[in-house]
C-alpha positions in Angstrom: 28.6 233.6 113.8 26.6 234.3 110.5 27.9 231.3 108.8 28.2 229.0 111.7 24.1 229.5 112.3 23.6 229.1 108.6 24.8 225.8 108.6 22.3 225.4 112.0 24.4 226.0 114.6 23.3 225.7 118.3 23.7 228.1 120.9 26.1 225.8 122.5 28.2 225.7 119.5 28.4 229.6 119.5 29.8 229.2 123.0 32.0 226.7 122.1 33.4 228.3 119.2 33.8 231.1 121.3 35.4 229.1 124.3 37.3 227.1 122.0 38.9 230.4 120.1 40.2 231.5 123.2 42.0 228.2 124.4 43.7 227.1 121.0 45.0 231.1 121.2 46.7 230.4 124.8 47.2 226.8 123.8 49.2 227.2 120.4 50.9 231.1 121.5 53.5 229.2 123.6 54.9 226.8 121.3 54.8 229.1 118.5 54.5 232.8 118.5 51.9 234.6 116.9 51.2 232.4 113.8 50.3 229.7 116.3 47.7 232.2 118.1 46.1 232.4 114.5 46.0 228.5 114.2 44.9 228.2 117.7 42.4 230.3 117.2 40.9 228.4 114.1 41.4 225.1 115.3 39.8 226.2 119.1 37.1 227.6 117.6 36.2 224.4 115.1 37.1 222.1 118.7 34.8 224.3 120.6 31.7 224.3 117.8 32.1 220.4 117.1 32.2 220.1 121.0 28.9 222.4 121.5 26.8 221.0 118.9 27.6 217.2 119.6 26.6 218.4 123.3 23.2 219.5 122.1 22.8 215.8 120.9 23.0 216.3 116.8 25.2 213.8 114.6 28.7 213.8 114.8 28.5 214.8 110.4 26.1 217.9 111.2 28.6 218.8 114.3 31.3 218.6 112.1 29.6 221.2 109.4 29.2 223.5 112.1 32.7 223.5 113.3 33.9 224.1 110.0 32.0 226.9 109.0 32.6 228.9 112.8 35.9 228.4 111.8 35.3 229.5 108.2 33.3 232.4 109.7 36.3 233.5 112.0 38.8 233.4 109.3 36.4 235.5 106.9 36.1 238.4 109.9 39.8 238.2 110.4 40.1 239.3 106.5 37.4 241.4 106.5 39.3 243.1 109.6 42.5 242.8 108.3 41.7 244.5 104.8 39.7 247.1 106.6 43.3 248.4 109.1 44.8 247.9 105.6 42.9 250.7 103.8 42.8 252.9 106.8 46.5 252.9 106.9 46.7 253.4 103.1 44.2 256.9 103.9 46.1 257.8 107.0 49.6 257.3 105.0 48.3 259.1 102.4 46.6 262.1 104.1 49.8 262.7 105.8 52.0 262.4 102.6 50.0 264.6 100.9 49.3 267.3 103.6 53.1 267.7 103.9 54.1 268.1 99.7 51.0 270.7 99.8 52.3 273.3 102.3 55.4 272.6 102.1 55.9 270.5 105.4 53.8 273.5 107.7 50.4 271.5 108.1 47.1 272.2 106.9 45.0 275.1 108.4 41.7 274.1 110.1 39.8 276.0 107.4 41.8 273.9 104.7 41.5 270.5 106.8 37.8 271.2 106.8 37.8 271.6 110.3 35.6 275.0 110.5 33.2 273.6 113.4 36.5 273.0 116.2 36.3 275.3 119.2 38.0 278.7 119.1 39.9 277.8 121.7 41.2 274.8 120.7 41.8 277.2 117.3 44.4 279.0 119.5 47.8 279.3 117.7 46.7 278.0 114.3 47.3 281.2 112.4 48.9 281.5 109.5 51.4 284.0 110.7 53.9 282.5 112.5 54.7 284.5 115.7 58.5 285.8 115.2 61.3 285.6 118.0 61.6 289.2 119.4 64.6 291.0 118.1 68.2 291.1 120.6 68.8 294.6 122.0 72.6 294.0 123.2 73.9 293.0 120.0 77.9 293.5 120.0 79.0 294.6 116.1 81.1 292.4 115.0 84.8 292.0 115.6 87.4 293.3 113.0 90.9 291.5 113.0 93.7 293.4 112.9 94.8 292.3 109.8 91.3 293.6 108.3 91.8 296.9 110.2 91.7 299.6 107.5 94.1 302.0 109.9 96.3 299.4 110.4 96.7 299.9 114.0 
């Protein structure tokens, strides 16, 4: 939207493009998947601006430039969106590498996550003692064969 009003885009342009995004992705999904949602989605929204601003009664050149850059603007924010899920899989991959080579696969304590302001009782559990499986009472001894019997009976 930034670049399509700095080339003087109407308000019917912006609802054009915006019109026009949606339709090219429904349009273009069916005959090819996903990379023809994309390309709908560029060419809808350059359609849809042309459409809007030659509606508000400017020159078809002018309605051109304005369908160009709302389809220049939508392919920047899909970068821009793109790079951003890129570098918060790059942290989250990472945190998670990391906090498992640390402690030796266990997980982080809240302290060490700096995680000191959760609620106690969501703290619940988070020890560092691990709780240890009670001890069997009815434990048999174990069975001698009779070829390890040391009375040989």
């Amino acid at each position: 939207m930034v670049t399509a009003k700095k080339a003087g885009a109407s308000r019917q342009a912006a609802w054009g493009a915006l019109l026009g995004g949606f339709v090219g992705m429904f349009i273009f999904t069916i005959p090819v998947p996903i990379i023809g949602t994309i390309i709908g989605a560029i060419l809808g929204c350059f359609c849809g601006a042309l459409i809007g601003e030659t509606m508000a009664q400017r020159k078809l050149s002018e309605s051109t430039r304005v369908g160009y850059f709302s389809a220049l603007g939508f392919v920047l924010g899909m970068a821009a969106k793109l790079a951003i899920a890129l570098v918060m899989t790059v942290i989250l991959t990472t945190s998670v590498v990391c906090s498992r080579t640390e402690d030796g696969g266990r997980g982080l304590t809240a302290e060490q996550a700096g995680l000191e302001s959760v609620a106690p009782e969501m703290m619940e559990g988070t020890s560092e003692t691990e709780p240890q499986a009670p001890a069997e009472k009815d434990e048999e001894p174990p069975s001698v064969s009779p070829v390890d019997d040391p009375d040989g009976g």
